[in-house]
N, CA, C and O atoms as a GROMACS GRO file, in nm:
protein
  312
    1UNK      N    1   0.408  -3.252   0.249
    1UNK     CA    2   0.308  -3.167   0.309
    1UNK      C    3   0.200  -3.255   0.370
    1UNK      O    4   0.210  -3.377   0.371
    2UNK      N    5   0.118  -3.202   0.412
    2UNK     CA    6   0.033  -3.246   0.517
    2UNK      C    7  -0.109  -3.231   0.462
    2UNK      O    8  -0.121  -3.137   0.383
    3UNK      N    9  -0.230  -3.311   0.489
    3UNK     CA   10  -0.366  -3.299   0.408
    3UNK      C   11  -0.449  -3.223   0.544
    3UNK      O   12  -0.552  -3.158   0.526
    4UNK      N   13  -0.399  -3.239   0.658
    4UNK     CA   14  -0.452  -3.221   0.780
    4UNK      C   15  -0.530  -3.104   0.760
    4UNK      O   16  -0.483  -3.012   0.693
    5UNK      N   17  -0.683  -3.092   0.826
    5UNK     CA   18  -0.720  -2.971   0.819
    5UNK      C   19  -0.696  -2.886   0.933
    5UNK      O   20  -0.701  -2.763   0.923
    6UNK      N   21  -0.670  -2.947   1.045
    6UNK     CA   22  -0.589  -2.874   1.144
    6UNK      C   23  -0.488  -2.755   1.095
    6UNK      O   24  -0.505  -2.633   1.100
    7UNK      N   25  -0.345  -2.853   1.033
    7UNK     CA   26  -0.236  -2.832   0.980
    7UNK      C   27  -0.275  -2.725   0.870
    7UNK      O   28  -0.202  -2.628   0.852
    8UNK      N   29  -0.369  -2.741   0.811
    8UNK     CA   30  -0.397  -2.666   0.679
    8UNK      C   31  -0.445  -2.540   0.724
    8UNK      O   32  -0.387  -2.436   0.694
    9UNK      N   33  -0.546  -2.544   0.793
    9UNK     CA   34  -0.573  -2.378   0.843
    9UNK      C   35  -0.474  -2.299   0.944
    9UNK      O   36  -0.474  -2.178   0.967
   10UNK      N   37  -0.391  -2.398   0.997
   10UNK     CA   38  -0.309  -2.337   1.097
   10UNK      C   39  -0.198  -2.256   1.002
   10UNK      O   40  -0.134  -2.157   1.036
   11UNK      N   41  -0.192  -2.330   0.860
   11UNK     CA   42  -0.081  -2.269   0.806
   11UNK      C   43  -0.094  -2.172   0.718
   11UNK      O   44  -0.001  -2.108   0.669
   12UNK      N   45  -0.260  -2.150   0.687
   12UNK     CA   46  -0.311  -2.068   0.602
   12UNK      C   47  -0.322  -1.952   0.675
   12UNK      O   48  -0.355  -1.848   0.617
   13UNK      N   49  -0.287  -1.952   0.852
   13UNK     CA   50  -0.336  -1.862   0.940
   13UNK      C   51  -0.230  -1.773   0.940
   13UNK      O   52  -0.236  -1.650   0.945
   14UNK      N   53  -0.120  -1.855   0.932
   14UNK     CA   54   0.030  -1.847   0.985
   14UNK      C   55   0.077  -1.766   0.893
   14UNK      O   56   0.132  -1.660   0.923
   15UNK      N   57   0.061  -1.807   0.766
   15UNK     CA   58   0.104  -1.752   0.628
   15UNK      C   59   0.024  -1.602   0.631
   15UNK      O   60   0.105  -1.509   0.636
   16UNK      N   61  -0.075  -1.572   0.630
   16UNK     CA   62  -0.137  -1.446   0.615
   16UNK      C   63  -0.095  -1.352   0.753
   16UNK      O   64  -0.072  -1.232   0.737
   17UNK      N   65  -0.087  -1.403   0.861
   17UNK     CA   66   0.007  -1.300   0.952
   17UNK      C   67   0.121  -1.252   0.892
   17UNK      O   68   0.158  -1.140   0.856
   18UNK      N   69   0.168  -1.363   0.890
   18UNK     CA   70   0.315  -1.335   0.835
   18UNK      C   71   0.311  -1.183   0.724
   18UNK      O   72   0.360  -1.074   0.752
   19UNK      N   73   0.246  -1.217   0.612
   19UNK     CA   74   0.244  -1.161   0.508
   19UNK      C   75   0.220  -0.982   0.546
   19UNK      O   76   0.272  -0.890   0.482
   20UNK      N   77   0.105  -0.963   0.696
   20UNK     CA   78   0.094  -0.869   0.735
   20UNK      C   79   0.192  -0.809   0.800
   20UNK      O   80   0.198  -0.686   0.803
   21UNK      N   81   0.283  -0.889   0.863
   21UNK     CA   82   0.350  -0.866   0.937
   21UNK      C   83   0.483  -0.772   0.874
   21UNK      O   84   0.550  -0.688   0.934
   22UNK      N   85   0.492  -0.811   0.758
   22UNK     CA   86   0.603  -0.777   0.641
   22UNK      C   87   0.590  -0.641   0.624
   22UNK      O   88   0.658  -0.548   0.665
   23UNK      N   89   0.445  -0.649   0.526
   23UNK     CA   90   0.372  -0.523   0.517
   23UNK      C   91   0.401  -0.412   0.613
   23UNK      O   92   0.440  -0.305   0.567
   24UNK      N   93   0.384  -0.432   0.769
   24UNK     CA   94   0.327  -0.288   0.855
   24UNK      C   95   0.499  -0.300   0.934
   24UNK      O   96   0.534  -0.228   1.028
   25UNK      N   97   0.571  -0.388   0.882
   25UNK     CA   98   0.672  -0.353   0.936
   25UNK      C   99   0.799  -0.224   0.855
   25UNK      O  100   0.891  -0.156   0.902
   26UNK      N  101   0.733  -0.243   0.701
   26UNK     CA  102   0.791  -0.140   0.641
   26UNK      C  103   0.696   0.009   0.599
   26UNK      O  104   0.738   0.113   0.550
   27UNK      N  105   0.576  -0.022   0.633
   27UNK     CA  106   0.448   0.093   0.592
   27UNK      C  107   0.407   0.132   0.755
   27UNK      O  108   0.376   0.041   0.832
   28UNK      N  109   0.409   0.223   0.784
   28UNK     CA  110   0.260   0.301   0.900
   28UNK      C  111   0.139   0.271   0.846
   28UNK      O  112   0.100   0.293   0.730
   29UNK      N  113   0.075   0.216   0.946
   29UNK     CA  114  -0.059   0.170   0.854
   29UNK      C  115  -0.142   0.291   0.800
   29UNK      O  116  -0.220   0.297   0.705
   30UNK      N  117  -0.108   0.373   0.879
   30UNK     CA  118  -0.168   0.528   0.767
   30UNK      C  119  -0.117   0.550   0.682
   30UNK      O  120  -0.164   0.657   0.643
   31UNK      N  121  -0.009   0.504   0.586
   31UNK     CA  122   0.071   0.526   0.470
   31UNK      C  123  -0.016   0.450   0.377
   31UNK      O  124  -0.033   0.503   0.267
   32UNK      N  125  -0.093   0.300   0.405
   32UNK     CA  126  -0.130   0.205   0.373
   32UNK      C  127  -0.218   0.232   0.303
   32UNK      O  128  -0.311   0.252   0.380
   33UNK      N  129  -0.255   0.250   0.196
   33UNK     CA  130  -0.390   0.263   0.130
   33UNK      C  131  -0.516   0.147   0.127
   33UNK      O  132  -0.637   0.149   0.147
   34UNK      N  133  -0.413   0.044   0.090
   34UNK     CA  134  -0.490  -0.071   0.073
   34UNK      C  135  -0.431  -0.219   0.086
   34UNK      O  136  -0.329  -0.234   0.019
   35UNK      N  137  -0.469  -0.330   0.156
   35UNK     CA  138  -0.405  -0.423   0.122
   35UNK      C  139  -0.482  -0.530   0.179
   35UNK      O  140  -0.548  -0.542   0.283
   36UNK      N  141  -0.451  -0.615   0.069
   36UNK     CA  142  -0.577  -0.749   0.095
   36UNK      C  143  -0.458  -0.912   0.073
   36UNK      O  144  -0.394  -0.956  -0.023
   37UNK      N  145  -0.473  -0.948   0.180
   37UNK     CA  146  -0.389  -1.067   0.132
   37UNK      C  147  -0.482  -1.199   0.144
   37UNK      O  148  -0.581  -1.228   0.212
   38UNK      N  149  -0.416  -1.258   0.060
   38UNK     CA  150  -0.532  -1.407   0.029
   38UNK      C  151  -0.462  -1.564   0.024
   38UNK      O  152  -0.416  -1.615  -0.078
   39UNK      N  153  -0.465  -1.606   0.117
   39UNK     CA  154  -0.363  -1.740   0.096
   39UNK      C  155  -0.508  -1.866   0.129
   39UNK      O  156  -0.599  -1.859   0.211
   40UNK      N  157  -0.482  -1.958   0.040
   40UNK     CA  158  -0.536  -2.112   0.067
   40UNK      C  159  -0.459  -2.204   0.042
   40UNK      O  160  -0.342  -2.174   0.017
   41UNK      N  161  -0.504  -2.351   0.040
   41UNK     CA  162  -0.402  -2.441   0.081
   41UNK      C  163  -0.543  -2.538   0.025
   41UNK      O  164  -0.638  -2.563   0.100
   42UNK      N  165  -0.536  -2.567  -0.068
   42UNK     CA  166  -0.612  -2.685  -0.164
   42UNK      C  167  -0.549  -2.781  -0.223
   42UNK      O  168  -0.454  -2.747  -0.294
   43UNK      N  169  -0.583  -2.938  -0.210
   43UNK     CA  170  -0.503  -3.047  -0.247
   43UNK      C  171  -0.327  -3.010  -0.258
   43UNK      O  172  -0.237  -3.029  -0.340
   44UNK      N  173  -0.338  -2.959  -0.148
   44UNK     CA  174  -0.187  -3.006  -0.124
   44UNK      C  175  -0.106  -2.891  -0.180
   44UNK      O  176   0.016  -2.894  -0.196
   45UNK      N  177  -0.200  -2.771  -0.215
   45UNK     CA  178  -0.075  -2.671  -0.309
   45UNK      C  179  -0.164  -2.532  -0.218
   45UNK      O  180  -0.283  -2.500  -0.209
   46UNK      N  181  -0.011  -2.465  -0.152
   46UNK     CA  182  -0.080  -2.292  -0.132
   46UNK      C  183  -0.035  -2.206  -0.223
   46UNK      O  184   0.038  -2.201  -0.322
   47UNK      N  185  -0.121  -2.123  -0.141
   47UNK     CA  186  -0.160  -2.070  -0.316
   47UNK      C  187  -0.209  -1.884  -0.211
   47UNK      O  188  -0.310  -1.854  -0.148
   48UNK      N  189  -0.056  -1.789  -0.246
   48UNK     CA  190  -0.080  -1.656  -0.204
   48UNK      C  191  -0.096  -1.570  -0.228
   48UNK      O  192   0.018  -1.533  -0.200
   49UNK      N  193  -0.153  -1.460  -0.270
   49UNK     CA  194  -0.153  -1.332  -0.322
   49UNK      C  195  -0.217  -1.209  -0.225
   49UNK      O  196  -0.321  -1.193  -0.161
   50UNK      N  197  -0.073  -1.117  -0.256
   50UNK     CA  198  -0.070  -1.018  -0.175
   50UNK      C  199  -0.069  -0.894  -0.255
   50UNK      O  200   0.028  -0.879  -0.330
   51UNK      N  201  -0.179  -0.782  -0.253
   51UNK     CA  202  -0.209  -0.646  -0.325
   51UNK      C  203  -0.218  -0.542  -0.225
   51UNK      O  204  -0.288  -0.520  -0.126
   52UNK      N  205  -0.121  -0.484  -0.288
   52UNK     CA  206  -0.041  -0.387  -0.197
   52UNK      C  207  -0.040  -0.220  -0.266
   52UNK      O  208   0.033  -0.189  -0.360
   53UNK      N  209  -0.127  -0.134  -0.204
   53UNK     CA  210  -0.190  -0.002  -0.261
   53UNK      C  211  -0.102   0.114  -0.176
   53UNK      O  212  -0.166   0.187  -0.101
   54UNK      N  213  -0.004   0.129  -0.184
   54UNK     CA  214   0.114   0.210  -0.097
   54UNK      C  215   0.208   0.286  -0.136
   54UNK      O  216   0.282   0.242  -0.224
   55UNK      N  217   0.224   0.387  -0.094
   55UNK     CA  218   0.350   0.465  -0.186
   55UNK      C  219   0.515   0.402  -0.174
   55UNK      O  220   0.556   0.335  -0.079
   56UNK      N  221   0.581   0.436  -0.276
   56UNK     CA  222   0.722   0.379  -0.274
   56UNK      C  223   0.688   0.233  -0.352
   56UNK      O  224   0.607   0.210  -0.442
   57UNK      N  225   0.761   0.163  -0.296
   57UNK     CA  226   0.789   0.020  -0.414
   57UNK      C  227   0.682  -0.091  -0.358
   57UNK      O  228   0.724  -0.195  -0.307
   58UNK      N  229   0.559  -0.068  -0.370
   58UNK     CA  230   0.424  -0.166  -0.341
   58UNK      C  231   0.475  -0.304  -0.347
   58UNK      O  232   0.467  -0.394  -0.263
   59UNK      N  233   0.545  -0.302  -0.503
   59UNK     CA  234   0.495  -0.424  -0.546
   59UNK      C  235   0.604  -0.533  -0.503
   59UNK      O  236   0.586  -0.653  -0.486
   60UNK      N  237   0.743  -0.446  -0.487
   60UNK     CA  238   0.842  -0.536  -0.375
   60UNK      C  239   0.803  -0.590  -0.280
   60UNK      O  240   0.814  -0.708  -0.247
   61UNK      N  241   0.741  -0.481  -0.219
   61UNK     CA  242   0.695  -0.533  -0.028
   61UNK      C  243   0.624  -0.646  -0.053
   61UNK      O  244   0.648  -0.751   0.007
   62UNK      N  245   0.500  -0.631  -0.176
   62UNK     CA  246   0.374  -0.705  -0.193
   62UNK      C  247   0.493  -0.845  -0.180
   62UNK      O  248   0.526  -0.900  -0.075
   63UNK      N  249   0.536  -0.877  -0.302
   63UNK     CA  250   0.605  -0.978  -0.308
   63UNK      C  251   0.710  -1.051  -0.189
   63UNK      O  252   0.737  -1.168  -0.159
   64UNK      N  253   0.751  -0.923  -0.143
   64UNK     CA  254   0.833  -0.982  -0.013
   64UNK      C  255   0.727  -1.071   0.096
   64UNK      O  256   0.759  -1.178   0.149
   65UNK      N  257   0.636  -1.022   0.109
   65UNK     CA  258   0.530  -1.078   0.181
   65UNK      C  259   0.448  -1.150   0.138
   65UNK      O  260   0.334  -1.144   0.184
   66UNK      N  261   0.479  -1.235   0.042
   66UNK     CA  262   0.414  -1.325  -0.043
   66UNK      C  263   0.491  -1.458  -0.028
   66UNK      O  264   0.449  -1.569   0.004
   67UNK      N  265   0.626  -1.414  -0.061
   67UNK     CA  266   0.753  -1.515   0.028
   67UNK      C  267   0.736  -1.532   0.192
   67UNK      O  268   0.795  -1.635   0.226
   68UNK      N  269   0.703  -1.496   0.253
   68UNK     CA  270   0.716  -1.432   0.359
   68UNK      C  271   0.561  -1.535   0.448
   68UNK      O  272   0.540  -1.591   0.555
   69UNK      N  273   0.501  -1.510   0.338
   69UNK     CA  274   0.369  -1.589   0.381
   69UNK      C  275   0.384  -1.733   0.347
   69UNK      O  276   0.347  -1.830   0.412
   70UNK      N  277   0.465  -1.725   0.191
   70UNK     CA  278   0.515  -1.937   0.195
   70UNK      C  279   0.580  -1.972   0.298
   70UNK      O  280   0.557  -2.084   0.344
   71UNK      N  281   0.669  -1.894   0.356
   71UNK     CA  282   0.794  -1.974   0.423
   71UNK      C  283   0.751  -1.990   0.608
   71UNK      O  284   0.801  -2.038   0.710
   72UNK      N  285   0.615  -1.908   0.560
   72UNK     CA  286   0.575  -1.923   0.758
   72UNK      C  287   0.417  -2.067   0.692
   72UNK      O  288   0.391  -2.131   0.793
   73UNK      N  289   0.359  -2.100   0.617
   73UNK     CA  290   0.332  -2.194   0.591
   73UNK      C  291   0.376  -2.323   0.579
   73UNK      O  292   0.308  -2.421   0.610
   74UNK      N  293   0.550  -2.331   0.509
   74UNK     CA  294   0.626  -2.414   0.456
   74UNK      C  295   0.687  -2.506   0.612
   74UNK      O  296   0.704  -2.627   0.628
   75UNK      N  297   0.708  -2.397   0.705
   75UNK     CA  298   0.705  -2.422   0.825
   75UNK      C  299   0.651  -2.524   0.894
   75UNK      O  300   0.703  -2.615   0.958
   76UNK      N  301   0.516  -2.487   0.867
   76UNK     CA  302   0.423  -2.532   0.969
   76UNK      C  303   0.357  -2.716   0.942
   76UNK      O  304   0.306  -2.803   1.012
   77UNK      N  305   0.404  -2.695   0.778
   77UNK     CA  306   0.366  -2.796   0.671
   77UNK      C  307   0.456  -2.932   0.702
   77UNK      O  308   0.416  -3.044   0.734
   78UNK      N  309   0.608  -2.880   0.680
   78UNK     CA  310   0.691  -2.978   0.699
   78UNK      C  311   0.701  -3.069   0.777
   78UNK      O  312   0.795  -3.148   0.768
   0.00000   0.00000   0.00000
């Protein structure tokens, strides 16, 4: 991984789209009650969490988009 702060916010940027992207691709954002996603990237470790307030299986999506947010970071990192 990379210490770059360039690299580091670009991937902290990258990662939290992503994560939204997951989200509103399986919810109408009027279905959406709530959702807050939070990714950083400190000494070298990111670090995501995604809370997901939605009917049907929240906590899948949450998680799908939690993966979803490493692997568009992991990306950008490599």
């Amino acid at each position: 991984m990379t210490d770059g702060g360039t690299d580091a916010t670009a991937a902290v940027t990258a990662a939290a789209d992503a994560a939204h992207e997951v989200v509103f691709s399986r919810y109408d954002r009027t279905d959406v009650d709530d959702v807050d996603v939070t990714v950083s990237f400190e000494d070298d470790e990111l670090t995501v969490e995604v809370i997901l307030e939605a009917p049907g299986d929240a906590d899948r999506v949450a998680d799908d988009a939690a993966l979803a947010a490493r692997s568009a970071a992991d990306d950008l990192l490599d």
